[in-house]
MMTF fields as JSON, N, C-alpha, C and O atoms, coordinates in Angstrom:
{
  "mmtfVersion": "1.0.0",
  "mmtfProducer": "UNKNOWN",
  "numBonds": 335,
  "numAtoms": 336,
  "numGroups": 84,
  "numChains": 1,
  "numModels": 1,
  "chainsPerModel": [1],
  "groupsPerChain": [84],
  "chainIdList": ["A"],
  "bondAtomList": [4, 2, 8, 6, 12, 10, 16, 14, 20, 18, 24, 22, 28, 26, 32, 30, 36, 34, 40, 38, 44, 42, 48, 46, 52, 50, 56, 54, 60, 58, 64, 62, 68, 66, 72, 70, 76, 74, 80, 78, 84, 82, 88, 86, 92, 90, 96, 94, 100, 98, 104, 102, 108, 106, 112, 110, 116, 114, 120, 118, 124, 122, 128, 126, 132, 130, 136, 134, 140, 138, 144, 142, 148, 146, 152, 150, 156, 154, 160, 158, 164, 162, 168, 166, 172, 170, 176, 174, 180, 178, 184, 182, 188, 186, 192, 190, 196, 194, 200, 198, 204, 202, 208, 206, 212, 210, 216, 214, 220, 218, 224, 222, 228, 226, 232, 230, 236, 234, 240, 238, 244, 242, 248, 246, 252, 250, 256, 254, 260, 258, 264, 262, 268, 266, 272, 270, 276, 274, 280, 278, 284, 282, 288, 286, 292, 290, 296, 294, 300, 298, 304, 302, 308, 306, 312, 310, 316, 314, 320, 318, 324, 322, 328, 326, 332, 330],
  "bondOrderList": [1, 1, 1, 1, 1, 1, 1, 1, 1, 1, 1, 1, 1, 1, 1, 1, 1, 1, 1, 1, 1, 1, 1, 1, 1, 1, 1, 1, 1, 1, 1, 1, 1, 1, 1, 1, 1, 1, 1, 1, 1, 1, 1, 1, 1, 1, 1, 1, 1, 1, 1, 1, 1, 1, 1, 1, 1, 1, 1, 1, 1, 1, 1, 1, 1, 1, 1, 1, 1, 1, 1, 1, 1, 1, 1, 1, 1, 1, 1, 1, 1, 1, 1],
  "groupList": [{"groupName": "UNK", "atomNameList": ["N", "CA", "C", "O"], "elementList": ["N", "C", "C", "O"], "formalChargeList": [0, 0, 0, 0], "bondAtomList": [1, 0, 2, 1, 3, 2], "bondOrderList": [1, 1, 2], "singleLetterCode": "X", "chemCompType": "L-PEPTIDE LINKING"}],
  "groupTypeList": [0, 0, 0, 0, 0, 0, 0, 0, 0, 0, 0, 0, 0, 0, 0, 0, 0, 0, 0, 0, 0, 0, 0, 0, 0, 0, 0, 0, 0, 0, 0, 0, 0, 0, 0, 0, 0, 0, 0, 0, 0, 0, 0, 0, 0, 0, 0, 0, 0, 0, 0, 0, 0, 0, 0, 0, 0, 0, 0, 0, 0, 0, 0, 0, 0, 0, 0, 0, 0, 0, 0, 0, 0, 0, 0, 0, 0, 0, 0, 0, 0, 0, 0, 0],
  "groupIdList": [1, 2, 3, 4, 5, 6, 7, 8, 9, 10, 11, 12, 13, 14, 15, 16, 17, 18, 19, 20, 21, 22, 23, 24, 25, 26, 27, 28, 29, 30, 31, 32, 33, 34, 35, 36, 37, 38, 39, 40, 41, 42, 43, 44, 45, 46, 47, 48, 49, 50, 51, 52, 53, 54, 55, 56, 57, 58, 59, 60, 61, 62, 63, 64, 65, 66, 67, 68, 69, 70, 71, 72, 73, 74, 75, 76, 77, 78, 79, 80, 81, 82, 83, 84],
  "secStructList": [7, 7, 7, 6, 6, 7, 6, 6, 7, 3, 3, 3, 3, 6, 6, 3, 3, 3, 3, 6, 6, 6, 6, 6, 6, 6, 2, 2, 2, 2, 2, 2, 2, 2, 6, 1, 7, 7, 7, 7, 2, 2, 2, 2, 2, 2, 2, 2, 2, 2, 2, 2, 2, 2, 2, 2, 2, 2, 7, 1, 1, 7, 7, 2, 2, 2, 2, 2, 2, 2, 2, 2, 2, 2, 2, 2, 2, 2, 2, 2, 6, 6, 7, 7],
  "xCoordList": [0.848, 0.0, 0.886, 1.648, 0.856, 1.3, 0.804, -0.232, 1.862, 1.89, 1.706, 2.487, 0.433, -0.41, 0.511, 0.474, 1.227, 2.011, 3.394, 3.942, 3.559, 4.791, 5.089, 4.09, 6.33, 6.392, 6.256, 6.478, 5.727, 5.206, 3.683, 3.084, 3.303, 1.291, 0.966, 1.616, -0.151, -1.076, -2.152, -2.589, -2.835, -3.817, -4.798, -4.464, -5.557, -6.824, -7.033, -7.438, -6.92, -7.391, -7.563, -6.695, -9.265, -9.438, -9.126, -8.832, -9.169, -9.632, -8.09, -8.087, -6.608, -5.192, -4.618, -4.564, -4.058, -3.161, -1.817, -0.974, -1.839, -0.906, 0.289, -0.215, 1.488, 2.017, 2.638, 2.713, 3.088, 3.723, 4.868, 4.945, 5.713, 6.41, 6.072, 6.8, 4.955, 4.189, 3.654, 3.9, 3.029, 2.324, 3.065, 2.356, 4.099, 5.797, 6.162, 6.47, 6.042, 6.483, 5.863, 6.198, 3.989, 3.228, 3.343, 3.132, 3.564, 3.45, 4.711, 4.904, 5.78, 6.918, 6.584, 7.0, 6.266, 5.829, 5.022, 5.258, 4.111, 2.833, 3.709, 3.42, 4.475, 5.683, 6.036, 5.654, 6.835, 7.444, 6.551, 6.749, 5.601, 4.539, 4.095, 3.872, 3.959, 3.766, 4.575, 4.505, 5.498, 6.95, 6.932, 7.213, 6.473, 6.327, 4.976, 4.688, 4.638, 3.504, 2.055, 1.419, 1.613, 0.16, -0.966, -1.138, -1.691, -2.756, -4.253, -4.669, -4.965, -5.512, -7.121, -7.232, -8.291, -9.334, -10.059, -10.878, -9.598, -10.143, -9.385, -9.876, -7.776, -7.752, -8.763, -9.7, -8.297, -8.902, -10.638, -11.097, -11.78, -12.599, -12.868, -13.783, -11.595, -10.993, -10.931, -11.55, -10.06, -10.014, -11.491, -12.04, -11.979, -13.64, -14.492, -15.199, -14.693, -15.295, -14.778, -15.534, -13.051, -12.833, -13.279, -13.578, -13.244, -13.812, -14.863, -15.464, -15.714, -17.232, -17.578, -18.342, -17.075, -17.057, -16.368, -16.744, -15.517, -14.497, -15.591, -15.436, -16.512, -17.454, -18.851, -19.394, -19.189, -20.442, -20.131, -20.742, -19.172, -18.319, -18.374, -18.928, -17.701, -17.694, -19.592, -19.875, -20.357, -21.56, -21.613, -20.691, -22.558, -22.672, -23.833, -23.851, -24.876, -26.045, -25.789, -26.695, -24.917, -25.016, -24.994, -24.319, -25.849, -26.136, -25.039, -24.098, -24.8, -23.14, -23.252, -22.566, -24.246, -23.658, -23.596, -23.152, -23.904, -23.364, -22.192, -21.424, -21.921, -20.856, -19.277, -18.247, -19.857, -19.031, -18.956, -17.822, -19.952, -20.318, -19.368, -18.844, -19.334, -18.375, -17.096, -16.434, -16.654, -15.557, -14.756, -13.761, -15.414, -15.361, -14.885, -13.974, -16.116, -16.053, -14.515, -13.704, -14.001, -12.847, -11.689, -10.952, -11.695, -10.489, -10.336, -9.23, -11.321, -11.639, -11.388, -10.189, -11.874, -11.459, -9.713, -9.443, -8.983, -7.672, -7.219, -6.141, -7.266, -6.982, -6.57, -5.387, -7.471, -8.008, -6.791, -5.97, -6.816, -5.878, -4.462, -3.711, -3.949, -2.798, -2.335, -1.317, -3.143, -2.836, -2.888, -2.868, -2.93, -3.136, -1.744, -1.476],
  "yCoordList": [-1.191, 0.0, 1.245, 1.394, 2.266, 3.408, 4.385, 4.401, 4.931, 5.796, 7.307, 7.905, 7.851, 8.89, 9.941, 10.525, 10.573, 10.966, 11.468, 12.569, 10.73, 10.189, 11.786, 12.487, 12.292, 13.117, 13.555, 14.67, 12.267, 12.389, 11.859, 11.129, 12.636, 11.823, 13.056, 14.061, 13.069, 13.927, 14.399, 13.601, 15.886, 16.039, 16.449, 16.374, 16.702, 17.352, 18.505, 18.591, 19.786, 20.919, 21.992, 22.316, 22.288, 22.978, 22.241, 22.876, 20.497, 20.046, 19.812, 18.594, 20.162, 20.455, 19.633, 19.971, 18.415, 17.506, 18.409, 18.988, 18.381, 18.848, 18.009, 16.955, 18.152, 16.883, 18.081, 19.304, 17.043, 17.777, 19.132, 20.112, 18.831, 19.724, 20.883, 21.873, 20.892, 21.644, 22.951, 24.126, 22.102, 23.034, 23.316, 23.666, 23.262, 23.573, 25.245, 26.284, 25.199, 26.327, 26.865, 27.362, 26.837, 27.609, 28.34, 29.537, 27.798, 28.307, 29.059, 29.958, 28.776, 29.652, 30.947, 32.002, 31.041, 32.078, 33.009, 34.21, 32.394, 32.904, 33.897, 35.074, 33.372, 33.726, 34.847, 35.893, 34.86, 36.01, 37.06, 38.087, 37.074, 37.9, 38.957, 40.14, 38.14, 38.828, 39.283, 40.202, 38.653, 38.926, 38.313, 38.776, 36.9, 36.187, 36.372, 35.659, 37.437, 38.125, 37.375, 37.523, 36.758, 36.539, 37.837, 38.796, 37.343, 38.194, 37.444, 36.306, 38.614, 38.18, 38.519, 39.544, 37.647, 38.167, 39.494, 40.273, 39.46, 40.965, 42.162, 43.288, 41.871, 43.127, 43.293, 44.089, 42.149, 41.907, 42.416, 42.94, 42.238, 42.944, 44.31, 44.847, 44.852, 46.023, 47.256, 48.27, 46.535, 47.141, 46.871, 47.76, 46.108, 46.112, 46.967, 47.632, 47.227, 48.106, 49.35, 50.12, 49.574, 51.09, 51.3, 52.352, 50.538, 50.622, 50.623, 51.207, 49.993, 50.598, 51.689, 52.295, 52.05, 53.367, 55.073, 56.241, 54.582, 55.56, 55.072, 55.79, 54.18, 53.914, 54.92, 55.789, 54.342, 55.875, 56.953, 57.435, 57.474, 59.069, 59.393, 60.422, 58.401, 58.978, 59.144, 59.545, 58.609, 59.221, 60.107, 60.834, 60.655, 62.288, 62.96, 64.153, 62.599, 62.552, 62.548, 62.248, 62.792, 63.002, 64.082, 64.97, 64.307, 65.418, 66.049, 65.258, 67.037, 67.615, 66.542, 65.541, 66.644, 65.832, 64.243, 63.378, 63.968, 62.2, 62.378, 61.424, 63.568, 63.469, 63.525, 62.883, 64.431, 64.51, 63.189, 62.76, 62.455, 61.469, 60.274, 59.421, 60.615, 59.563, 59.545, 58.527, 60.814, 61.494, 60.731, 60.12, 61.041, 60.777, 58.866, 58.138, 58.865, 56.898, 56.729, 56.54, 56.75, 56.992, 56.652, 55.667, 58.129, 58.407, 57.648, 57.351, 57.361, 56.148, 54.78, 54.503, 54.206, 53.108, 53.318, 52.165, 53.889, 54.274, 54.715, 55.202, 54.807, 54.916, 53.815, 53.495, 53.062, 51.709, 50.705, 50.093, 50.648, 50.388, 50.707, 49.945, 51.602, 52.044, 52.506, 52.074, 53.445, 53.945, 55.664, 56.484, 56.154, 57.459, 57.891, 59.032],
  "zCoordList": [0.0, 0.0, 0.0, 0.955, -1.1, -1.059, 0.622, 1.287, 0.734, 1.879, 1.393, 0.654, 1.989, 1.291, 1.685, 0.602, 2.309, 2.851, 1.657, 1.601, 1.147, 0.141, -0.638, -0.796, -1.073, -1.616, -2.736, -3.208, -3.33, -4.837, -4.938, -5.729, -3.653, -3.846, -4.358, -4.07, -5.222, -6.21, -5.404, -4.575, -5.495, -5.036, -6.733, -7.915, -6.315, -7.096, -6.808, -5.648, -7.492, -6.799, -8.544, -9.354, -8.518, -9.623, -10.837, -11.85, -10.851, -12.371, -12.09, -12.269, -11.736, -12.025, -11.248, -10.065, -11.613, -10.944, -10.268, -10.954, -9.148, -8.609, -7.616, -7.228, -7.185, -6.339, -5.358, -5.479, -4.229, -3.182, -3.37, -2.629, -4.612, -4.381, -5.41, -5.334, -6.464, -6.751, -5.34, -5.066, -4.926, -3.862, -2.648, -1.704, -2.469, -1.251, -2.368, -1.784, -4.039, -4.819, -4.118, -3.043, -5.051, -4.498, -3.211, -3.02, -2.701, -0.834, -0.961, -0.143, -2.053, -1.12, -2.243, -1.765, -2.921, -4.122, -3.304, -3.177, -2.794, -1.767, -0.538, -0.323, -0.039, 1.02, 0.493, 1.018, -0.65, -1.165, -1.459, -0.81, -2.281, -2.63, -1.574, -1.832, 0.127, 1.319, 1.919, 2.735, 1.56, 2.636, 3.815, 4.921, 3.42, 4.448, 6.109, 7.071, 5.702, 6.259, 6.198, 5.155, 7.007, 6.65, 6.617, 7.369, 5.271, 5.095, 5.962, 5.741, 7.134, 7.746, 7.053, 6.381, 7.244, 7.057, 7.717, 7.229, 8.681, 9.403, 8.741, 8.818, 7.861, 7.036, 6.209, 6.14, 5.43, 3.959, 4.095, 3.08, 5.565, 5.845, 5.527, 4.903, 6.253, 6.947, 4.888, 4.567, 4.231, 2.689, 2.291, 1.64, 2.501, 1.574, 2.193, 1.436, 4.004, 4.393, 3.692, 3.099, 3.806, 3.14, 1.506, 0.94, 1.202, -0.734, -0.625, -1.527, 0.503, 0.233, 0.332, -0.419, 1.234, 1.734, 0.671, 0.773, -0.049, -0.887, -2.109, -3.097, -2.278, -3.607, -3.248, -3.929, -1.75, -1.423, -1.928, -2.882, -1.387, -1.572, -2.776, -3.162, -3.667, -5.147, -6.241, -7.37, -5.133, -5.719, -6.033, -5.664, -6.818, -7.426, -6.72, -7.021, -5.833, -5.691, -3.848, -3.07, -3.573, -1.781, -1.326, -1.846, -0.06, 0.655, 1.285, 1.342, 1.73, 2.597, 3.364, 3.162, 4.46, 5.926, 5.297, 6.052, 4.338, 4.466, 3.701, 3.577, 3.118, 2.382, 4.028, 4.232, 4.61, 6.228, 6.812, 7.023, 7.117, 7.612, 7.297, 8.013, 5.504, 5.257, 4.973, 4.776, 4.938, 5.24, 7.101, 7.491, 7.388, 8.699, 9.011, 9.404, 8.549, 8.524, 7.9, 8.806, 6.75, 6.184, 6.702, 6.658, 7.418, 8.312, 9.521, 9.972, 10.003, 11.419, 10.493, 10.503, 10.002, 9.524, 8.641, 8.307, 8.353, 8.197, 9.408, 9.068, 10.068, 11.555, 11.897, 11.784, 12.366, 12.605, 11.847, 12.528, 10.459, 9.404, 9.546, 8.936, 10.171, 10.461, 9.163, 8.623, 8.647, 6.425, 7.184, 6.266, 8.173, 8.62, 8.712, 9.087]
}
């Protein structure tokens, strides 16, 4: 019985035969790209709340105070972000 473990076992991922040291690249490619840094979901949150927010703004059709309002939100969430 093959030992699943083995450094030449195959996975399946997206239709694409892949093997162990395929996906050891990947990961170190992935590494470099970040700088070794993990990207966390509460950033990755953190940028979609601010693009929602910088997408309100660029409406054409807002009142002053939500235009303040979201001005505001902005700068608190870049705050927050450490981009201030």
């Amino acid at each position: 019985m093959e030992n699943w473990l083995n450094t030449n076992s195959i996975s399946r991922v997206g239709g694409y035969r892949r093997n162990r040291n395929t996906i050891e690249q990947e990961h170190d490619m992935e590494e470099s790209k970040t700088g070794g840094q993990t990207y966390t979901c509460t950033e990755y949150r953190e940028e979609m709340i601010l693009l929602g927010l910088q997408r309100q703004l660029a409406a054409a059709d807002l009142s002053l105070e939500k235009k303040e309002s979201l001005l505001k939100e902005i700068a608190r969430v870049e705050v927050q972000m450490g981009l201030d």
